[in-house]
C-alpha positions in Angstrom: 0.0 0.0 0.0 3.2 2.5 0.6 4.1 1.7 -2.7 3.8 4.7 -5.5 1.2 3.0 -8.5 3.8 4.4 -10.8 7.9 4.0 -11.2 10.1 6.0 -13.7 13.3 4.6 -14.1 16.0 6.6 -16.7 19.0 4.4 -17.6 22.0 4.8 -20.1 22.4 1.3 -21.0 23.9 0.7 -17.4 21.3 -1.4 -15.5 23.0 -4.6 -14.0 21.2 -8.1 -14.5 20.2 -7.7 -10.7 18.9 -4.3 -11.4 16.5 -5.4 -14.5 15.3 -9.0 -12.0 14.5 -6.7 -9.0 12.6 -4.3 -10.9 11.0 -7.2 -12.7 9.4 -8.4 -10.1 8.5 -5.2 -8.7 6.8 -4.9 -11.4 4.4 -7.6 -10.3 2.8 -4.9 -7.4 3.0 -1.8 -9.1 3.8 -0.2 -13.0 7.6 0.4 -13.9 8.2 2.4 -16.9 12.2 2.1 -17.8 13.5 4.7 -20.5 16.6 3.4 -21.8 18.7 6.2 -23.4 20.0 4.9 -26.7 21.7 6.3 -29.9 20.2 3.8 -31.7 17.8 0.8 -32.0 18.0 -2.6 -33.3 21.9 -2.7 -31.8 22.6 -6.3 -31.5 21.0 -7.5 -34.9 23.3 -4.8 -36.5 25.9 -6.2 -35.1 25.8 -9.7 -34.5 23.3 -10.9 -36.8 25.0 -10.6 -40.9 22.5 -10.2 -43.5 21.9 -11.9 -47.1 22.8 -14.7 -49.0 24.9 -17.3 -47.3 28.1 -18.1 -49.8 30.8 -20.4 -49.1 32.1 -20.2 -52.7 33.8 -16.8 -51.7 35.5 -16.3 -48.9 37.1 -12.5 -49.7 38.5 -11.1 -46.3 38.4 -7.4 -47.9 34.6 -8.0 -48.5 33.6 -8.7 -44.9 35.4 -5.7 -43.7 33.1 -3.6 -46.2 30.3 -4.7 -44.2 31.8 -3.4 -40.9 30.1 -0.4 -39.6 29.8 2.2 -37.5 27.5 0.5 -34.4 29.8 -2.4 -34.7 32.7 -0.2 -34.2 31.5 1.7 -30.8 28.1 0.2 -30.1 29.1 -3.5 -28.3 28.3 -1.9 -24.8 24.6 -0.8 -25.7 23.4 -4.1 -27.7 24.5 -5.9 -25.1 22.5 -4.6 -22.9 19.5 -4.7 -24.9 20.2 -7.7 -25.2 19.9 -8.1 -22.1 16.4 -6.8 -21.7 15.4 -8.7 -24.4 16.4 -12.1 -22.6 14.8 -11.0 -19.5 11.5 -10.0 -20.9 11.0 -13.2 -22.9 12.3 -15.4 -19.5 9.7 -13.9 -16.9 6.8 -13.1 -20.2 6.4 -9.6 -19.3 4.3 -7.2 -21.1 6.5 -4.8 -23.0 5.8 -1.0 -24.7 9.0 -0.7 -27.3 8.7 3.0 -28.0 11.8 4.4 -30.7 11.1 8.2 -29.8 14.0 8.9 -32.5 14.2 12.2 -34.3 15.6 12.7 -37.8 18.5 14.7 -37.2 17.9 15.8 -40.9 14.2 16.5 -40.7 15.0 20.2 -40.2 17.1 20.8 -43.6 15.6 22.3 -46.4 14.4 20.6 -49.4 16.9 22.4 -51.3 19.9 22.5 -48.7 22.5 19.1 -49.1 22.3 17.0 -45.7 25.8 17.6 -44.1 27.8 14.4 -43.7 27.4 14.6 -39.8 23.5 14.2 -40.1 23.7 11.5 -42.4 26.1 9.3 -39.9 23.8 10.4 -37.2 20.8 9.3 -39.2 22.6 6.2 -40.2 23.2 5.4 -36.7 19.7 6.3 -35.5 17.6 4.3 -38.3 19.8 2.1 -39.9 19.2 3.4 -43.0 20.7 1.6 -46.6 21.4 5.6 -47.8 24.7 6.0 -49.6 26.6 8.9 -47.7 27.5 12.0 -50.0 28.9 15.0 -49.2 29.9 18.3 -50.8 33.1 20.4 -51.0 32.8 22.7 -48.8 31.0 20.5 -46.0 33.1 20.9 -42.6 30.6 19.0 -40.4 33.2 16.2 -39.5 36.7 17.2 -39.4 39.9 15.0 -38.4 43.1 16.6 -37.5 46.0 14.9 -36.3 48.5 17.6 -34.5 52.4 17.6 -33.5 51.6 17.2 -29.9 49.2 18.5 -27.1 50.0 22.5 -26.9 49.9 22.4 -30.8 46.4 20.5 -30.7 45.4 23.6 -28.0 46.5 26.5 -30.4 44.7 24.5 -33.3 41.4 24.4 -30.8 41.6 27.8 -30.2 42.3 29.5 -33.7 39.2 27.4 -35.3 37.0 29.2 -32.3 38.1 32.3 -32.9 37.1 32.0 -36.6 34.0 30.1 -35.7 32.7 32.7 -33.3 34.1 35.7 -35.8 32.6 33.9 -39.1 28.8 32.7 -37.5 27.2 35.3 -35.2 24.6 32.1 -34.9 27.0 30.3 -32.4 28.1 31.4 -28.9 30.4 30.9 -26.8 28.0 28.2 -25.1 27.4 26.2 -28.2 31.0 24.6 -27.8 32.4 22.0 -26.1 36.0 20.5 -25.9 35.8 16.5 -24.9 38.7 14.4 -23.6 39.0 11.2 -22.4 42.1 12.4 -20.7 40.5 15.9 -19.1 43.2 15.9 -16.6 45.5 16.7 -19.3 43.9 19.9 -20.1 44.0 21.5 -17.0 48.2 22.9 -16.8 47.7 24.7 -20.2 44.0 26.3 -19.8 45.2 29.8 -18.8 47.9 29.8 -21.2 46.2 28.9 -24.0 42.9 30.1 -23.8 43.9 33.7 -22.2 46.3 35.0 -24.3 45.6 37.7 -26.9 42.1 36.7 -27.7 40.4 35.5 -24.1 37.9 32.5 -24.6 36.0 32.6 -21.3 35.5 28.3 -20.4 34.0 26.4 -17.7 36.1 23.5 -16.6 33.6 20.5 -15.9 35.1 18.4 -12.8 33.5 17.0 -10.0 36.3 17.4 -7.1 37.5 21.0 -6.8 41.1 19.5 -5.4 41.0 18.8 -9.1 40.5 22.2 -10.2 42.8 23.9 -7.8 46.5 22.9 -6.5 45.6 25.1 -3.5 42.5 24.0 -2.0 43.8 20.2 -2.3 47.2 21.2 -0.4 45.1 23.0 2.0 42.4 19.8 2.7 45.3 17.5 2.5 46.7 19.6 5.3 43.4 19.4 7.5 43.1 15.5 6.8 46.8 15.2 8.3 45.7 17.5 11.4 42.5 15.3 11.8 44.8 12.2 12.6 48.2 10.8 14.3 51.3 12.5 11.7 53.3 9.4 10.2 55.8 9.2 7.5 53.5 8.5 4.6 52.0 11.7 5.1 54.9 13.5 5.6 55.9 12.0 2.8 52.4 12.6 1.3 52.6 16.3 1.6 56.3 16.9 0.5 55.3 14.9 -2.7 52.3 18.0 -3.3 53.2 19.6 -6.4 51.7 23.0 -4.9 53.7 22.1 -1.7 56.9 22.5 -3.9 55.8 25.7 -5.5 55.0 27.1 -2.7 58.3 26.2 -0.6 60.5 26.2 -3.6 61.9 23.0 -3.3 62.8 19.6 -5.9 61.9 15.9 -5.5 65.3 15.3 -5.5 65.7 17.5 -2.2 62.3 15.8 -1.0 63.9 12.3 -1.3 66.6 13.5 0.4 64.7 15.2 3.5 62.8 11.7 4.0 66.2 9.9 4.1 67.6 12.4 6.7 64.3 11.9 8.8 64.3 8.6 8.8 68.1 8.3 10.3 67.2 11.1 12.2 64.7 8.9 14.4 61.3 9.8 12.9 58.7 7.5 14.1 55.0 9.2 13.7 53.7 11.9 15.7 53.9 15.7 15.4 55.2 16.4 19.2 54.9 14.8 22.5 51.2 15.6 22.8 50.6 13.1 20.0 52.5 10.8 21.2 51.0 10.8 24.6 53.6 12.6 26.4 56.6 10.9 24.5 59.0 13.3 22.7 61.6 11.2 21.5 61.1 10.1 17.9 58.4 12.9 17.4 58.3 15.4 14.2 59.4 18.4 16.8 62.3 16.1 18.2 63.8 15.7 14.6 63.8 19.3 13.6 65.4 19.9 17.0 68.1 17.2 16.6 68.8 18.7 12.9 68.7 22.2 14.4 71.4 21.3 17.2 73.3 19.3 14.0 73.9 23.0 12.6 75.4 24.4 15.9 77.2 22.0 17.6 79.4 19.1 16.9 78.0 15.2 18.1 79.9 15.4 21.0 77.0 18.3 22.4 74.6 17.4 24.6 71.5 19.2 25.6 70.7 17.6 29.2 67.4 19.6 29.5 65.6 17.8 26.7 68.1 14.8 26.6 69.1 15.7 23.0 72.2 14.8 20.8 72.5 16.8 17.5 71.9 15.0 14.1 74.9 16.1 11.4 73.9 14.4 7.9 76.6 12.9 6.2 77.0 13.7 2.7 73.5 15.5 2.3 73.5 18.3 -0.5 69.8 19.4 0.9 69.6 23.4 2.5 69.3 22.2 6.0 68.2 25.9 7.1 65.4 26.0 4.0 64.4 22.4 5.9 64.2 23.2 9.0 62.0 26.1 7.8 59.6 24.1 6.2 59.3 21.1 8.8 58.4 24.2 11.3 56.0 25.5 8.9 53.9 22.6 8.3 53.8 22.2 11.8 52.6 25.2 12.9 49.8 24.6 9.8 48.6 21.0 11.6 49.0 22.6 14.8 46.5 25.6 14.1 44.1 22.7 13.0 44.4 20.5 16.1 41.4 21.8 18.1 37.6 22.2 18.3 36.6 25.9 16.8 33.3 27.5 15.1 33.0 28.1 11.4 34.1 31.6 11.4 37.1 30.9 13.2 37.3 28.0 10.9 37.6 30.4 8.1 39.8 33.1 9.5 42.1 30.5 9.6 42.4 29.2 6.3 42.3 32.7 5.3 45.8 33.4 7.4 47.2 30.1 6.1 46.3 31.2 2.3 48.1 34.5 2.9 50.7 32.5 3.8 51.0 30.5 0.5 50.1 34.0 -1.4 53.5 36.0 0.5 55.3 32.7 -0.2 54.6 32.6 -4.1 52.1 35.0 -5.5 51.7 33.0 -9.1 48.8 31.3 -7.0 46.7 34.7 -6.3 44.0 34.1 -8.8 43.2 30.8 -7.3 43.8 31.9 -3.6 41.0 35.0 -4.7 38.5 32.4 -6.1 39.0 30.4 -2.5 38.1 33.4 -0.4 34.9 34.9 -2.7 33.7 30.9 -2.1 34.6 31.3 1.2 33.1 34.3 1.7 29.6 33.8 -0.2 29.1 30.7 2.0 30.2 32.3 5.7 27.7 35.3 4.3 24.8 32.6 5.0 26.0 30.5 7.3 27.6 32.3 10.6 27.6 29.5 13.1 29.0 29.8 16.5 28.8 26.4 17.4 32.2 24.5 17.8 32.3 21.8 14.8 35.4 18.8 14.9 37.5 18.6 11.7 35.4 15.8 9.9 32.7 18.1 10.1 34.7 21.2 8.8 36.1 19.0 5.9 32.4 17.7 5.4 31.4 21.7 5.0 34.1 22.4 2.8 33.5 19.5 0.2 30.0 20.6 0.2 30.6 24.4 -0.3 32.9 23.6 -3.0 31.7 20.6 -4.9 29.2 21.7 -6.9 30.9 25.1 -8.1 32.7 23.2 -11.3 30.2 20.2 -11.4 26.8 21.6 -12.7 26.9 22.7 -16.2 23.8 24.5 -15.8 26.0 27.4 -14.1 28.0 28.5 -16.8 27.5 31.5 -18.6 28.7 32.5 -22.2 31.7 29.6 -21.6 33.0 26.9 -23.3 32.4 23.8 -21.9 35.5 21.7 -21.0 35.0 18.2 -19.8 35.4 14.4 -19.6 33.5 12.6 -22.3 32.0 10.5 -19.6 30.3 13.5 -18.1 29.7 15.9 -21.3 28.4 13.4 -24.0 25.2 13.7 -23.6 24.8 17.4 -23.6 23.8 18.6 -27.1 26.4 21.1 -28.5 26.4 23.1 -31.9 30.7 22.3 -32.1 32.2 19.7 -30.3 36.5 19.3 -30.2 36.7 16.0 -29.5 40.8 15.6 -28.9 43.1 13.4 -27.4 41.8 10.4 -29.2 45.4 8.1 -29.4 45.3 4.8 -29.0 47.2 5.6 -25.4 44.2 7.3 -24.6 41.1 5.8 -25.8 39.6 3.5 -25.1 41.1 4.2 -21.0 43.2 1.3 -20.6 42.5 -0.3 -17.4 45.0 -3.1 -15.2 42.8 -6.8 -15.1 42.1 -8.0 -11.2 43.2 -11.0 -10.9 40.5 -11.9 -8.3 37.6 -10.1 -10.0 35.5 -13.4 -10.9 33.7 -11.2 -13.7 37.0 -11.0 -16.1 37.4 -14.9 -15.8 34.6 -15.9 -17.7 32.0 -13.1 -19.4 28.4 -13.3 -19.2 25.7 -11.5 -21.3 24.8 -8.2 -18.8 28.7 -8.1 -17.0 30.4 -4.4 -17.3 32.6 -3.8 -20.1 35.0 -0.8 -19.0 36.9 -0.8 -22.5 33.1 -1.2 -24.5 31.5 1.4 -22.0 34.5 3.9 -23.6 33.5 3.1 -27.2 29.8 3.2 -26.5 30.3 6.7 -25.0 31.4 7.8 -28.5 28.4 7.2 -30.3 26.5 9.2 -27.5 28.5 12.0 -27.9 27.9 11.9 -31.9 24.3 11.9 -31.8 24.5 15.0 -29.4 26.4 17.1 -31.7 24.5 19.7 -33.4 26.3 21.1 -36.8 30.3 20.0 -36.5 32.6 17.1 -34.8 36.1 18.1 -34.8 38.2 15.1 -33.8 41.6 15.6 -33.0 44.7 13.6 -31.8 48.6 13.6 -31.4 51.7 12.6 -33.0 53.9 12.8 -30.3 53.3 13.6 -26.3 55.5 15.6 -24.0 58.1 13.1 -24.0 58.6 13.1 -27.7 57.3 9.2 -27.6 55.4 8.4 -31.0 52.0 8.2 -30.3 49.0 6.2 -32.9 45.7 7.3 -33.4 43.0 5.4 -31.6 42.6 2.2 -33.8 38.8 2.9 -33.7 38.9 6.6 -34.7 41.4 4.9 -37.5 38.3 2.4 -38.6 35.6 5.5 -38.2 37.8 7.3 -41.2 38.4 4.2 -42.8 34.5 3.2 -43.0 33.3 6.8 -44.0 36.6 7.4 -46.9 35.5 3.5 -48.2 31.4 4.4 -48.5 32.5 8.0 -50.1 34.5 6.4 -52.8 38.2 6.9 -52.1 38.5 6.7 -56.0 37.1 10.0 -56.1 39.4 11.1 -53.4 43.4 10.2 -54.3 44.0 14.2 -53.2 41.9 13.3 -49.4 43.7 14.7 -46.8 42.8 12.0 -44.5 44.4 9.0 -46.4 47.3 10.8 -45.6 46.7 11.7 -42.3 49.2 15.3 -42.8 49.2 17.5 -40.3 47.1 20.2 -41.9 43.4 20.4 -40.9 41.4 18.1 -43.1 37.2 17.6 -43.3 36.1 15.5 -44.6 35.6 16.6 -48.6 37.6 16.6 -51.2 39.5 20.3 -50.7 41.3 21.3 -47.5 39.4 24.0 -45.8 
């Protein structure tokens, strides 16, 4: 009787066999509607099932690869699981609606206008359609560029926005998106590329603001250390910050060096003897206090009041004094941490600990500024006086900060940068879809031994690798008017990097159906390094 009479269930082809069963037989007691969010229909026929005469006569290899296609390419991950449904409806005889609420991407072209090659892939993939693609000289709807490495791919991105947005007063600023499956590689260059000379205002999609900001995760990581007993690991685990060693000015070969000097020094855990329950020796303050004697006196010293010898380092090319400063720094930062407070003194002193970093290395003031005008909206309408522990000031902070790069719906006139898990499915007039290497994509992911679900696969088990490839189809259906697809030739190292074997088999399929007869002069046999669409002309 508590049960609502009607259930609306949205899924993206990720429901697990348990999933579809339970609502199965909650669907004895009460009406489930399930809307499974598909680029396509009629998935696994396309791909599994092969059409036409049967022929033994002729076994041509070449043939059979003219029958591969797009679905059967990226769509393994969604016909499985319709599969899937399919299986379950016919075991338990249910009662099933099939709805294909599908619209014609080209439905909206004039009589008289040519269909652009990206609405004719996207209708192919929609409706299966037996429609021979065509396409026109000047059509730019689907372009592949392969670029030296990843700061030439950026400068690429951002010269064909600036002549997008100057050339069509139709598309904003908000009409484009830039995909990755590698969004974490985007994130040293942003300000560099995308401020210089001609600004493009973006919003950087990411879920955990430690992601967005070097700052704000050196300052959490600082709070989780406060909230427990200090041990080497995290001494270790905040030397090895990359913001840590901006700030302080220091290498990981010095860092190494420290850890080595603290560990002959005596370090066990514990910042001082309050940690350690009244125990000095072997304490954080006891080191810095041994090294700090080391500098003075000779080994023969001895400091009777605190039963202290001097440390001396053999051989160590590390600024002691720079050390000494540091250690004494990050202990005054846990310390300041290391009691019960209200919010407002809370946030006075993570303001005093950013002014800190800010004296120390003022390259971080733009991100230190956005910190405080987050801090301050939220303190503005929330002025508690009530003494909160650590876990619950950690709890405030992840909720205050959170959602200020996770919600789309917030940006402005900005260009949408994100993960192609999280973006795909947001319609966009332009989409850069770049780092597509084989390094890259599909994400290549290390096998668990004991995970029982790689040792024998079964119709409705998770496919990480198909999941990846699936995702790609998504993101084609949701792009509006052009799908710029991009990748490298070499990364950072100077390594030789491929193109994604599947982006490879996407150009192959599309240059076979145009007729690659008509196109010995197609930039994309060649794959140069100029900027190709897909016609018969560079643009």
């Amino acid at each position: 009787k508590l049960l609502p009479k009607q259930f609306y269930v949205v899924a993206i082809n990720n429901l697990s066999k348990l999933q579809i069963n339970f609502y199965i037989k909650l669907s004895k007691i009460t009406n489930i509607n399930i809307y499974l969010l598909s680029p396509g229909y009629d998935l696994w026929n396309r791909i599994y099932t092969e059409e036409g005469i049967v022929d033994f006569s002729e076994l041509e290899f070449h043939k059979k690869d003219k029958s591969r296609s797009i679905e059967k390419v990226f769509g393994s991950f969604g016909a499985n699981f319709e599969k899937l449904v399919e299986e379950s409806i016919l075991e338990y005889d249910l009662n099933f609606n099939k709805y294909f609420p599908y619209v014609d991407p080209t439905m909206s072209i004039n009589c008289d206008e040519k269909v652009s090659l990206l609405k004719q892939i996207q209708k192919r993939v929609i409706d299966n359609n037996n429609l021979t693609f065509s396409f026109k000289d000047d059509d730019n709807s689907l372009i592949f560029k392969r670029c030296l490495n990843y700061l030439d791919q950026l400068k690429f991105i951002r010269i064909k926005i600036q002549d997008i947005i100057s050339s069509n007063k139709d598309i904003a600023l908000h009409d484009i998106a830039i995909i990755s499956p590698e969004i974490v590689k985007i994130k040293p260059y942003l300000k560099y590329i995308f401020n210089s000379n001609f600004e493009l205002p973006y919003f950087y999609l990411i879920e955990d603001y430690r992601e967005v900001s070097g700052i704000y995760n050196f300052l959490i990581e600082i709070i989780e250390v406060a909230n427990k007993k200090i041990s080497f690991s995290d001494i270790n685990s905040l030397l090895s910050n990359e913001t840590a060693r901006d700030i302080f000015d220091f290498e990981i070969k010095e860092k190494d060096e420290l850890l080595t000097i603290l560990k002959e020094c005596g370090f066990h855990w514990g910042l001082d003897s309050a940690e350690r329950l009244g125990e000095y020796k072997n304490s954080l303050e006891w080191c810095i206090e041994r090294i700090t004697l080391g500098l003075i006196y000779d080994n023969d010293f001895y400091l009777k009041s605190k039963n202290l010898t001097p440390f001396i380092p053999k051989n160590t090319s590390v600024d002691l004094n720079k050390w000494i400063h540091f250690l004494t720094q990050i202990k005054k930062y846990v310390n300041l941490f290391r009691n019960r407070n209200n919010l407002t003194n809370w946030l006075i002193t993570i303001r005093e600990i950013l002014i800190d970093f800010q004296n120390r290395n003022n390259t971080f003031n733009d991100e230190i500024k956005n910190i405080n005008e987050i801090l301050n909206q939220y303190s503005e309408s929330l002025n508690s006086k009530i003494n909160i522990d650590l876990n619950v000031l950690i709890e405030i902070l992840n909720s205050c900060f959170s959602n200020r790069n996770s919600n789309p719906d917030r940006r402005k006139n900005e260009i949408l940068i994100g993960d192609i898990e999280k973006v795909r499915l947001i319609p966009h007039k332009i989409i850069f879809l770049i780092d597509m290497n084989e390094d890259y994509y599909p994400r290549k992911f290390n096998k668990e031994n004991m995970n029982l679900l790689s040792r024998k696969y079964r119709l409705g088990d998770p496919s990480i690798r198909d999941k990846d490839l699936y995702m790609f189809l998504e993101l084609l259906i949701s792009c509006r008017e052009q799908l710029i697809i991009t990748w490298l030739e070499y990364d950072n190292e100077r390594h030789k990097l491929e193109i994604s074997s599947q982006i490879r088999q996407l150009k192959n399929i599309i240059c076979n159906e145009l007729n690659v007869d008509l196109l010995k002069n197609f930039d994309g046999i060649k794959e140069s390094n100029d900027n190709y669409p897909i016609s018969k002309n560079k643009t």
